[in-house]
C-alpha positions in Angstrom: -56.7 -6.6 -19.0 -58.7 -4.3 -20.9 -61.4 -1.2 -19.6 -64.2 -3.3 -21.3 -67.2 -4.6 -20.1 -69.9 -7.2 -20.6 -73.0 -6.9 -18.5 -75.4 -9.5 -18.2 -79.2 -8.8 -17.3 -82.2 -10.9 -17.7 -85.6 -9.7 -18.5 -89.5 -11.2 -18.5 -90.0 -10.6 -22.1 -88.7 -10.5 -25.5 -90.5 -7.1 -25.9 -89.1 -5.4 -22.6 -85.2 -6.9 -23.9 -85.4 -5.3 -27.3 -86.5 -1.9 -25.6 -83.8 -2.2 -23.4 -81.4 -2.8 -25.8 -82.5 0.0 -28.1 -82.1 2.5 -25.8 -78.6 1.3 -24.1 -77.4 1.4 -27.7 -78.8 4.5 -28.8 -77.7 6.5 -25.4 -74.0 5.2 -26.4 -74.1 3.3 -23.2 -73.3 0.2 -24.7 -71.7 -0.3 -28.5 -73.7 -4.0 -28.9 -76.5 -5.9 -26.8 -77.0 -9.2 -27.9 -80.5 -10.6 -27.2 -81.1 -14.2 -25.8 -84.3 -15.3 -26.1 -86.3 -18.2 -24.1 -83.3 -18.7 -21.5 -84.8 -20.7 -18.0 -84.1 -19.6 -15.3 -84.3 -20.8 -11.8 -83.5 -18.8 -8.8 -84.9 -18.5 -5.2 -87.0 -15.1 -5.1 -89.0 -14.2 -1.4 -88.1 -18.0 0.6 -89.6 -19.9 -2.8 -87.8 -22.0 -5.6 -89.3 -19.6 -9.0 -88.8 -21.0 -12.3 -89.2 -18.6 -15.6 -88.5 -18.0 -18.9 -86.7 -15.1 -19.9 -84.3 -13.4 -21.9 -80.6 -12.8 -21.3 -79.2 -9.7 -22.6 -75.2 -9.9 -23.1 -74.1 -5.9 -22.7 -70.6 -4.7 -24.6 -69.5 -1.7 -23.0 -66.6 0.2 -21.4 -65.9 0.2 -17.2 -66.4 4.1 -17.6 -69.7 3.8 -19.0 -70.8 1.0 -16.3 -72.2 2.8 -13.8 -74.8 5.1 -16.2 -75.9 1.5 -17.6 -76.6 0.3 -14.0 -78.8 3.4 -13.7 -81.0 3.2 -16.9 -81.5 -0.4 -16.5 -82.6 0.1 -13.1 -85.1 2.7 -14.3 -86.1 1.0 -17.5 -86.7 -2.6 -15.9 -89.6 -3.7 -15.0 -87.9 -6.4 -12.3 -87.7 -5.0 -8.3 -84.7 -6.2 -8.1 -82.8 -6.5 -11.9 -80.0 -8.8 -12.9 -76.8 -6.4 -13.8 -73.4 -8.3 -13.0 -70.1 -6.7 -15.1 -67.7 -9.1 -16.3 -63.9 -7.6 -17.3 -62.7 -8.4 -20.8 -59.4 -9.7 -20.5 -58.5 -9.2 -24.2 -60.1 -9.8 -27.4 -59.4 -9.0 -30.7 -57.9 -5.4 -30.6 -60.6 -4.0 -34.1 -63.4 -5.1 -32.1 -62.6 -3.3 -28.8 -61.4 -0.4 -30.9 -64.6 -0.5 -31.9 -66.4 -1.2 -28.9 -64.5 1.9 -27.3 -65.5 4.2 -30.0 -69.3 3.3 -29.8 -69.4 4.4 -26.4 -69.5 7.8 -24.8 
């Protein structure tokens, strides 16, 4: 078991994603986002069956640095309620997570 992270978050455009991105990577709050785009999604939202497309975001980071991601996505999104669920990083190969721990602060 490692300390790293990959967040997962969804968002209505390709334009809002990028944005997002930029600024988790530049704050050092994440060391990569890769940007899905056109993902559908379906999910019950206020009693209805919604369908949408959107854009998953895939977020590297560290469990340290977890909790100040959840707080500028929150205030970046433009969703009520946003997507954020951490996954743990088991392993992976060691340069990369060296990596990934140096890109974050």
């Amino acid at each position: 078991m490692t300390d790293k992270r990959v967040v997962l978050t969804t968002c209505g455009s390709l334009e809002e994603a990028r944005s997002i991105a930029q600024t988790l990577v530049e704050r050092q709050l994440a060391a990569c986002v890769n940007v899905i785009p056109q993902v559908e999604s379906i999910y019950r939202w206020k009693g209805e069956v919604e369908s949408s497309s959107e854009c998953l975001l895939l977020v590297k980071t560290t469990e340290r640095a977890v909790e100040r991601l959840r707080e500028t996505l929150t205030n970046l999104h433009s969703y009520d309620v946003p997507e954020c669920i951490e996954l743990a990083i088991t392993d992976g190969n060691a340069a990369y997570l060296h990596w990934l721990e140096e890109s974050v602060r």
